[in-house]
N, C-alpha and C positions, 0 to 999 in steps of 0.2 A: 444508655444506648448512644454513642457516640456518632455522631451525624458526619460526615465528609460529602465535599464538593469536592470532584475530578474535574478540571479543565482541558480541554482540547479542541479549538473551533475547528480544525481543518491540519489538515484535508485528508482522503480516503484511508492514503497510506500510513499517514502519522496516528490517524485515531483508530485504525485495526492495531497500531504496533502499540498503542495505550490498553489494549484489551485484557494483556495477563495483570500489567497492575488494579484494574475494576476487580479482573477474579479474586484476587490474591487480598486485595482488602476485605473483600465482602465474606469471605473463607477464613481468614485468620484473623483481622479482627473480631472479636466476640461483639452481636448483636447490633452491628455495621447498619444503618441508614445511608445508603448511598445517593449520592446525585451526580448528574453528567450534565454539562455546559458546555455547549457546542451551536453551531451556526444549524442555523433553520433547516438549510436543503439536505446536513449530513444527519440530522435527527433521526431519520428512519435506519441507518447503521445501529443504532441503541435499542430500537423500540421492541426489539424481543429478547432481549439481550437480558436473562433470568435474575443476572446479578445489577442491575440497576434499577433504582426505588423509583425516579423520578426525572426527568426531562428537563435541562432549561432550556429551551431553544434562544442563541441571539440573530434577532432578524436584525433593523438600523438603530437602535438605540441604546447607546451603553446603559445611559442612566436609568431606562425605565429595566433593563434587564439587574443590575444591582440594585435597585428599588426592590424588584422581587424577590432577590437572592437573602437581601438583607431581614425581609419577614422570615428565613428557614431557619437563623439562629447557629450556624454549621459552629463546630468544635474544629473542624481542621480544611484546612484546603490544601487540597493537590492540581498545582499548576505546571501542568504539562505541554503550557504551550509559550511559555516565559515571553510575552512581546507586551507592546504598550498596553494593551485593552488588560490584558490579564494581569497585569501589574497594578492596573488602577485598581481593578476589580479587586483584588489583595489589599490593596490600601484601606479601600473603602468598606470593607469587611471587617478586618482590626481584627482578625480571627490570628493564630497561629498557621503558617501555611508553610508548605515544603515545592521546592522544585528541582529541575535536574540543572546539569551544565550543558548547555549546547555546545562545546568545544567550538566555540566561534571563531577563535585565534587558528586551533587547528584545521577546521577549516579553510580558513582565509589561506596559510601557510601550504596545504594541498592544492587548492584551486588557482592560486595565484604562481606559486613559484613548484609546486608539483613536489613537496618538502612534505614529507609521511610526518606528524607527530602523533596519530591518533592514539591514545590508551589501549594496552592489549591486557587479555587475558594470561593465566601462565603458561596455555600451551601457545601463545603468539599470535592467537586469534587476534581479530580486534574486535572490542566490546561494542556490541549492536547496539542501537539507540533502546530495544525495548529492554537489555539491561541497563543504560542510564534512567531510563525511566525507575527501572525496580530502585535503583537506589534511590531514587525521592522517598522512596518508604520506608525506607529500612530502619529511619529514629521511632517508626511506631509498629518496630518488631516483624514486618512483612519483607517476607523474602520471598523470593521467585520458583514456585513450582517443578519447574521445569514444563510446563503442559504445554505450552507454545502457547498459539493465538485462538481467538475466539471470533466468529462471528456468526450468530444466532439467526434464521430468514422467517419470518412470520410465516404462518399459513397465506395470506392473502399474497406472497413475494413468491411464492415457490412457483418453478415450471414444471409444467408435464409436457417433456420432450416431445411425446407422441402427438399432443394435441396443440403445442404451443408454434413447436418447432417442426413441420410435418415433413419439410423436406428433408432430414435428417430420417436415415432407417436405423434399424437394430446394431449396427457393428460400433464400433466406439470410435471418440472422434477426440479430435486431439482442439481443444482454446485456444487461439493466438489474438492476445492481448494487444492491438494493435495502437492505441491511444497514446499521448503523451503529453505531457503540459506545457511543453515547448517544442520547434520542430528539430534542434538539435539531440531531441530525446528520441527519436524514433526513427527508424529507416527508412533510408529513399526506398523508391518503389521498386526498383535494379534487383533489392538487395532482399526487401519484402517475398519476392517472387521465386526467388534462388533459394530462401530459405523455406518456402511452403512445399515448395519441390523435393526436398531433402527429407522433410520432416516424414517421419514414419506412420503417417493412417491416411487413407484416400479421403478422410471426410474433414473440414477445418472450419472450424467454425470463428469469425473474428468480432471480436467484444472492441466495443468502444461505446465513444460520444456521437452526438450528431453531430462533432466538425470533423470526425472522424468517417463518416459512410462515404464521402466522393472519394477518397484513401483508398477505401474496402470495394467502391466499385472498381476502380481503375484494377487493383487486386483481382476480381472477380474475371474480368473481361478478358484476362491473360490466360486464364485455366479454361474457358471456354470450351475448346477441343481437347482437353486433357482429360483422363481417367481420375484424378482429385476431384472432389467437390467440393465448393467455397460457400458457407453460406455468409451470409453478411448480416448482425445481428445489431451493427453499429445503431446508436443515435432510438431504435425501439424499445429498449428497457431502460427500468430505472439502476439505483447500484446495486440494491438486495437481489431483485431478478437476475440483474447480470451476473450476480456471483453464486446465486444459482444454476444458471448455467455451466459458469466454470467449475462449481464445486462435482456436478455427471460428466465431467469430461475426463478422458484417459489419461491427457499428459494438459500441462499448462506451460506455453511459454507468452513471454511480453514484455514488452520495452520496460525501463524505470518509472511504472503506472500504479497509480492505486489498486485496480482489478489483479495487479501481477502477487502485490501485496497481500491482498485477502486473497488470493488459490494458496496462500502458505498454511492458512486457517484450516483447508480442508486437504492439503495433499502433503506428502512426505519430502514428496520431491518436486521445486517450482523452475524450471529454465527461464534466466534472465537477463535482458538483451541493454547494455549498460554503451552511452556515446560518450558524449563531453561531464556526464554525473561521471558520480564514483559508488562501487559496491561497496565501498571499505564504511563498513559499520550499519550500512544500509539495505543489506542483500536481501530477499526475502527471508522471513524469520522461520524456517522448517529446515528437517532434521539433511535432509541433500539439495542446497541452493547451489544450484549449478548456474554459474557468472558467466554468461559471454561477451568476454571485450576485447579490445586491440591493445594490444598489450607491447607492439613492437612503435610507439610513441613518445615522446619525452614531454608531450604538450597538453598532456590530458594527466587527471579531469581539468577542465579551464573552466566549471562552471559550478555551480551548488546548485541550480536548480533549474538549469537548461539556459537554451536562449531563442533568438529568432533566426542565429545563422552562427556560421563556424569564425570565431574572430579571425583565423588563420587561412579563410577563403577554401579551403581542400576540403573541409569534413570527412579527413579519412579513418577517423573515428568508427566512422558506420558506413563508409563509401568501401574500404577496404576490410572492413569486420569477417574475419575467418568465419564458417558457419560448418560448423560441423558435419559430418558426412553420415554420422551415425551418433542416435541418442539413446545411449546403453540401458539411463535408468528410467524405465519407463514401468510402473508400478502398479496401474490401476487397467485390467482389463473386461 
């Protein structure tokens, strides 16, 4: 029975887009003991998750976490998150271990001087990150499904709309993902309002963090007199909850967020609101990601993982971001 460790400490979106390679080993390898390594607060992402044997949560210490690791005896590790902690961790194991390419060059060459080298597929795509992932596996015969992404909500994570969310009635309501890990990742509030306007269901419900709800009131306060309802859902749930929520919503959109990430795990089709990032390999992983960005730019992406302001002073990245006037593919009624 071959024992494997998956690595991936963080964060939301990188360790839902690690989800097919968990399936695809514990499926095609024969009689797979799996284990998943990851940071404390994202542990509960795993904890129903059918194809994982065993938890290591790392909270502050590397060495008492490979102290651990090193009692489990693993046959192979999968290092899905290639930076210093998980490299020691490799080291210090002395096991056989695989991992991907981060295209770090290609990146630097995108974000700096706005110079596409990314890898494409044959029909011109470009290869998603959760196919770099697949390929980490592929010297141990695991190939990619095709199932898309996975993520599993415990009983104790799940909502009941009716009773959780009461101001919400019977009609369906559209997620807007409204969070971002930097404020270059997300819309000003101009642009917030224009687009809730636009969006096709009277009822809108917006997912975030807690540094995200004064966002969601300022949001809220503007539809006041209007025929939309706004509820504000920011900073009260944990992530399983909140992607419960998104998983009963009719349409999903939201900035470059982990939340925007895991609605690909439950819907077909995820609307995604992209500034100074880039969708290029990154888009939500489901069968219609539909990318919304500025495309009439030469300065963009300038960033890999956002920032705290526009190096260019304008932000018209997302100050000027076309918003659709109609969203055709809307799937879930």
């Amino acid at each position: 029975m071959p024992k494997v460790l998956v690595i991936r400490f963080s964060a939301i979106g990188d360790i839902v887009w690690a989800s097919p390679v968990v399936r695809c080993l514990k499926q095609q390898l024969p009689d797979c003991e799996l284990h998943m390594c990851t940071k404390s607060n994202y542990a509960e992402m795993w904890e129903a998750n059918p194809y994982v044997d065993k938890i290591h949560p790392f909270h502050d210490s590397l060495g008492k976490l490979i102290d651990e690791l090193r009692q489990e005896n693993f046959d192979y590790i999968i290092d899905l998150h290639k930076n210093l902690r998980s490299t020691r961790i490799r080291w210090a194991l002395r096991k056989k271990s695989f991992t991907y390419d981060k295209l770090t060059w290609q990146r630097f060459l995108l974000t700096r001087f706005q110079i596409d080298r990314f890898p494409r597929k044959p029909d011109g795509e470009p290869l998603h990150i959760v196919e770099r992932y697949m390929k980490a596996v592929e010297p141990l015969g695991i190939h990619n499904d095709g199932k898309g992404l996975d993520y599993f909500i415990a009983p104790e994570y799940q909502v009941d709309l009716q009773q959780d969310v009461p101001e919400l009635n019977h009609m369906p309501f559209c997620a807007y993902v409204i969070g971002g890990s930097e404020p270059t990742k997300k819309l000003p509030l101009h642009k917030m309002v224009e687009l809730c306007r636009k969006l096709p269901y009277r009822q809108i419900v917006l997912i975030g963090g807690k540094e995200d709800a004064s966002a969601a009131e300022q949001l809220l306060d503007k539809f006041l007199q209007s025929d939309k309802k706004i509820i504000n859902l920011c900073g009260k749930m944990n992530i399983s909850r909140s992607a419960s929520v998104v998983a009963q919503a009719a349409m999903v959109i939201g900035h470059d967020t982990g939340l925007t990430h895991i609605a690909a795990a439950f819907h077909p089709t995820v609307y995604s609101i992209w500034g100074t990032t880039t969708p290029i390999g990154f888009k939500p992983y489901c069968a219609n990601s539909v990318v919304l960005e500025n495309n009439n730019l030469n300065c963009r992406p300038c960033s890999k993982s956002g920032a705290k302001s526009c190096p260019q002073k304008h932000f018209k990245c997302m100050n000027e971001l076309p918003i659709p006037t109609e969203f055709p593919i809307i799937h879930r009624q």
